[in-house]
C-alpha positions in Angstrom: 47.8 36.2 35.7 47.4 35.1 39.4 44.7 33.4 41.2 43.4 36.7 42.7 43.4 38.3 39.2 41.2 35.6 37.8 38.8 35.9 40.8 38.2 39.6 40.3 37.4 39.2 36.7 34.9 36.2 37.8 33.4 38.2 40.3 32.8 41.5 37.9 31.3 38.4 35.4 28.7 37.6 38.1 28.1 40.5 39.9 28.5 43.7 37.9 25.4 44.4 36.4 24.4 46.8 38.9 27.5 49.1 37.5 26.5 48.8 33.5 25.8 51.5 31.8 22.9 52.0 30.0 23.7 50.3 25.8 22.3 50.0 22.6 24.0 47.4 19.7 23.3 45.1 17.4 24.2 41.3 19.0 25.2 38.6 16.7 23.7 35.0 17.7 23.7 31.4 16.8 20.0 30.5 16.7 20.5 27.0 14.9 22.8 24.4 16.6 23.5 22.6 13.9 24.6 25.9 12.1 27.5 28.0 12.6 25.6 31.2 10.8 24.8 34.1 13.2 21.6 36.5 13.1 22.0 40.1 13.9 19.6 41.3 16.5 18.9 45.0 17.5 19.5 44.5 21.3 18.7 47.9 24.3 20.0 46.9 27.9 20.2 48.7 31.1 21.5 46.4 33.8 18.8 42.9 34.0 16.6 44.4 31.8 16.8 44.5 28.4 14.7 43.9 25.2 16.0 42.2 21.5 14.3 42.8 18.1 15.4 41.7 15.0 16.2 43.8 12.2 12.8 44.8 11.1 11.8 46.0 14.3 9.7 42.5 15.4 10.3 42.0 19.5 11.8 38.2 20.5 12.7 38.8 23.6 11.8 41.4 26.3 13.2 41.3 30.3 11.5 43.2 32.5 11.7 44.6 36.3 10.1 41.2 37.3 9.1 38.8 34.4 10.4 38.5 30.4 8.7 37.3 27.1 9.9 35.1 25.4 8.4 35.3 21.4 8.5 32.2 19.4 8.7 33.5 15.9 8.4 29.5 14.2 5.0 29.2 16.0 1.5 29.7 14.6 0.7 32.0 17.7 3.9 33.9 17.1 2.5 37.4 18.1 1.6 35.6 22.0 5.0 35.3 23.8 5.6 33.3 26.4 6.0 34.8 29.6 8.6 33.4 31.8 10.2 34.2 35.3 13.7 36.2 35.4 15.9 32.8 36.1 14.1 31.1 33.3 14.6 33.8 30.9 18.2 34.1 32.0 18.7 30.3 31.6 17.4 30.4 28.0 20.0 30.6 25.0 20.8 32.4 23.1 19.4 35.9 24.6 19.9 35.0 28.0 22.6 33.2 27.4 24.0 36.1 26.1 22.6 38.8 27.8 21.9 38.1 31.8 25.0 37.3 34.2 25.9 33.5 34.8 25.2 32.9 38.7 28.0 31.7 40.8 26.3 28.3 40.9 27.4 28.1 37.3 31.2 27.9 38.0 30.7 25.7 40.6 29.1 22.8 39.8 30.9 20.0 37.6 28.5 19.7 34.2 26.6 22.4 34.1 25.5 22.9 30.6 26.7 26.4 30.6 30.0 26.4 32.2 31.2 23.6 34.1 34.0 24.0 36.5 36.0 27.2 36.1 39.2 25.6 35.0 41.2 27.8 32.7 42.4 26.5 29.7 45.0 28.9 28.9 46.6 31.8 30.3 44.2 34.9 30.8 45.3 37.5 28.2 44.0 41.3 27.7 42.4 42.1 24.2 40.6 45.0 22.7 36.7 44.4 21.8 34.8 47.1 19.9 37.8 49.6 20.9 36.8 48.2 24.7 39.9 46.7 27.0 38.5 43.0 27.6 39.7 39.5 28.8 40.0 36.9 26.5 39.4 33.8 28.9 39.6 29.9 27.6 37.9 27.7 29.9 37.9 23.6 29.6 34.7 22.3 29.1 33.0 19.8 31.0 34.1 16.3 30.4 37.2 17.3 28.1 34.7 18.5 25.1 36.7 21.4 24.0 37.1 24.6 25.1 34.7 27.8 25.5 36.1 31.1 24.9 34.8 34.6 26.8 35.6 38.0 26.0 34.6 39.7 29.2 34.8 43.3 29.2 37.5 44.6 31.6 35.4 47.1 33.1 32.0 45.8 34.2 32.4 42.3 33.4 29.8 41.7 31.0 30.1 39.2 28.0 31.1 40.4 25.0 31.4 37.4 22.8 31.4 34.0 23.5 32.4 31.1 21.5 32.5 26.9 21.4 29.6 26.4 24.4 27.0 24.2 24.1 24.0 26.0 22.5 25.8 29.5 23.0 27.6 31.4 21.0 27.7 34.9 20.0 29.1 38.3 19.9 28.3 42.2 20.1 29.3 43.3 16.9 28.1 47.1 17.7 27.7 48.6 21.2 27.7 51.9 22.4 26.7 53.8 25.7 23.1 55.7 25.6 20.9 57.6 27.6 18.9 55.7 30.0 15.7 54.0 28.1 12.4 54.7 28.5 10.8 52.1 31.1 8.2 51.4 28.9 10.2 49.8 26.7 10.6 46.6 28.2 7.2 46.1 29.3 5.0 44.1 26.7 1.0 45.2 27.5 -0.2 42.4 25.1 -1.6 38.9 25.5 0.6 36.1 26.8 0.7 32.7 27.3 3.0 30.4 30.0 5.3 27.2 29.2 7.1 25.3 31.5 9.3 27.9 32.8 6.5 30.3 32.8 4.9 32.2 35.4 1.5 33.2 35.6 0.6 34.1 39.5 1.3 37.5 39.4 -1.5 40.1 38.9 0.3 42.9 36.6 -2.4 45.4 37.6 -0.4 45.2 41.5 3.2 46.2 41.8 5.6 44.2 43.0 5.9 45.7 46.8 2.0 44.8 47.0 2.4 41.2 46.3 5.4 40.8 48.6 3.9 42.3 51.1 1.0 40.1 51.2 3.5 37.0 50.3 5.7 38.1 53.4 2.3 38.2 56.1 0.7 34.9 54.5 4.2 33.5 55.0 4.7 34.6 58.8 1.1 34.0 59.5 1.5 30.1 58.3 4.4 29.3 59.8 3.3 30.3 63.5 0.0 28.5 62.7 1.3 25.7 61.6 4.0 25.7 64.1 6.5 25.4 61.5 9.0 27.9 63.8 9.2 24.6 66.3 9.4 22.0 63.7 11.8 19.5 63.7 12.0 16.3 61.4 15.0 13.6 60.7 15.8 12.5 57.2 18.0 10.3 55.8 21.4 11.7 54.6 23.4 10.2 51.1 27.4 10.0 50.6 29.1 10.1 47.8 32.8 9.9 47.2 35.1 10.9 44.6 38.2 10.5 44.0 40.5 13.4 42.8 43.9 12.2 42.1 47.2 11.3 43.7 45.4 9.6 46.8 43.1 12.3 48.1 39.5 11.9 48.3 36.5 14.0 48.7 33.7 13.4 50.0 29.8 14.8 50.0 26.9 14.1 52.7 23.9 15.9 52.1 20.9 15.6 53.9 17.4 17.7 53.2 13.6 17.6 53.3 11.1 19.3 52.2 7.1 19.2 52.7 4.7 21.3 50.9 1.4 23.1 51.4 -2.1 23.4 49.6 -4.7 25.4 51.2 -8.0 25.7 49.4 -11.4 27.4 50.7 -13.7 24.4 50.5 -16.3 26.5 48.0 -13.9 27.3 45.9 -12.7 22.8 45.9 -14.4 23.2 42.2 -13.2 26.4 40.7 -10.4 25.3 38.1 -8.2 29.0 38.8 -7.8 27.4 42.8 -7.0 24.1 41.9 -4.0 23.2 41.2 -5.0 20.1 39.6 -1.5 17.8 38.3 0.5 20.6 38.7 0.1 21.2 42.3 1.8 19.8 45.6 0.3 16.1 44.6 1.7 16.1 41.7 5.2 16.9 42.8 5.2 15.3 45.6 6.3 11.7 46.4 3.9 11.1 49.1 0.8 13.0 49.2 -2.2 13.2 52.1 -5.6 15.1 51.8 -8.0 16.1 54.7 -11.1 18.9 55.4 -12.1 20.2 57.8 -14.7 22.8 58.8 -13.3 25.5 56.4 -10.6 24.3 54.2 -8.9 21.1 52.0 -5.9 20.6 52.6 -3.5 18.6 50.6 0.4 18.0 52.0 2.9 16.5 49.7 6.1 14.8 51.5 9.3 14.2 49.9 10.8 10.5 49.8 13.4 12.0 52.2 11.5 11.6 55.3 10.7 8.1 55.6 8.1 5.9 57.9 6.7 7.1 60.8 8.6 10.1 60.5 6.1 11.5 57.5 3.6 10.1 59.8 4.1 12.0 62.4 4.8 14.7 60.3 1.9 14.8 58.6 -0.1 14.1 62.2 1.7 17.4 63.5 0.0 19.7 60.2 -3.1 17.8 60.9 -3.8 18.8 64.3 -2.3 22.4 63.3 -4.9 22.9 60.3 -7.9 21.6 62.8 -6.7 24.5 65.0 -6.8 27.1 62.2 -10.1 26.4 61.3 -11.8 28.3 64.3 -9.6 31.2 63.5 -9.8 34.3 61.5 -7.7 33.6 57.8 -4.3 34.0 58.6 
């Protein structure tokens, strides 16, 4: 197996979702960590989207075009999923674990809980899955704990078993190639709640080109206001070496900012759904300033990378920006 080999299999692992057909199986997971047992799941897919019951027909997780639900069947509310963004829901084991592609991130980035680095423990070697061609892969975990062993389907790349990962492991013990699903089948039309990877400022009554649309012209319209197309700030950069073996070493500057933005119509300062109260740019931010003016409070959170008087003068630069607004129509 060379190099090249190895990186067209990673790449059809990351990127071929767009090229599955769509499947219906039954998807055996680990739900207990402290348990090697695995429960059988009635899974439908059709590239990101994709919806898991269990074997008397009771939904537990359900991806959609935009946003998934996430049903917690241990729960007192256990008919109210949770409703959580695509990443989240693709971050969450076992069914997204299982079920969406690993980003590229994931196989570069030393610890992640999922991969780690994507150093191969053993030769690459082809296998059969299911009467499928596959690769059987064997990659070292992070910080020597083991191995984790893929089967990756040889032809689109996605995972058909997986086994010795953290909170992961599972395999497709039935899968075969359907006609496409109905769409309403992975929408949920029921009540829902948010957690923390939730999302809850999309309006399902508007489709998803309406609320990009209006993202896309509130976006352009701030950033000339606030003359954030001009803007330039100096923060302070951090090294870090390590060292790799036999002499070499490698090192990392990074250097970033970031500032963020709350704009609130002062009559609506009191109305709990436009506040973002402990949740909202003061909260996150390390270093937060508040002003009014004629129209609007404003509240600007600064991150600790920009340091004195460079927030000053930072946060000087919004102010006179946001006075200006004020005699203009709403951008």
């Amino acid at each position: 197996m060379t190099d090249a080999q190895w990186l067209e299999i990673l790449v059809r692992m990351v990127a071929g979702e767009a090229s599955e057909e769509p499947i219906e199986g039954v998807l055996a997971v680990r739900l207990d960590e402290d348990s090697e047992e695995l429960t059988r799941f009635h899974v439908r897919k059709h590239g990101h989207r994709w919806r898991v019951d269990d074997e008397s027909g009771r939904p537990w997780a359900i991806q959609g075009d935009r946003v998934g639900y996430l049903f917690h069947h241990d729960e007192a509310d256990e008919d109210v999923p949770e409703r959580v963004g695509r990443e989240a829901m693709a971050m969450h084991a076992p069914f997204g674990g299982a079920l969406a592609r690993p980003r590229p991130v994931d196989w570069l980035i030393a610890g992640d809980w999922r991969h780690g680095p994507a150093e191969l423990a053993a030769p690459l070697r082809r296998t059969t899955h299911l009467g499928r061609e596959a690769w059987d892969v064997r990659l070292i975990r992070p910080e020597g704990a083991g191995e984790v062993r893929y089967v990756v389907d040889g032809s689109d790349g996605r995972l058909l078993a997986c086994e010795g990962a953290y909170e992961l492991n599972f395999r497709w013990e039935e899968l075969a190639v359907v006609d496409p699903h109905p769409p309403a089948l992975f929408v949920w039309d029921g009540p829902y709640g948010t957690g923390p990877g939730g999302v809850d400022y999309v309006d399902p009554s508007e489709d998803a080109a309406t609320v990009m649309a209006r993202n896309r012209e509130a976006t352009a319209a701030l950033v000339t206001g606030l003359g954030l197309d001009s803007l330039s700030v100096t923060s302070a950069g951090t090294a870090e070496a390590y060292v790799v073996g036999d002499g070499a070493v490698s090192l990392h500057w990074n250097a970033s900012a970031w500032f963020s933005v709350l704009r609130v119509p002062l009559e609506a300062e009191d109305d709990e759904d436009a506040d973002e109260g402990e949740e909202g740019p003061a909260a996150r931010g390390t270093v937060a300033t508040g002003w009014s003016d004629d129209r609007w409070s404003w509240t600007v959170a600064v991150g600790d990378e920009l340091q004195e008087p460079e927030r000053q003068r930072l946060v000087a630069h919004l102010q006179a920006r946001t006075h200006a607004l004020s005699a203009t129509p709403d951008p």
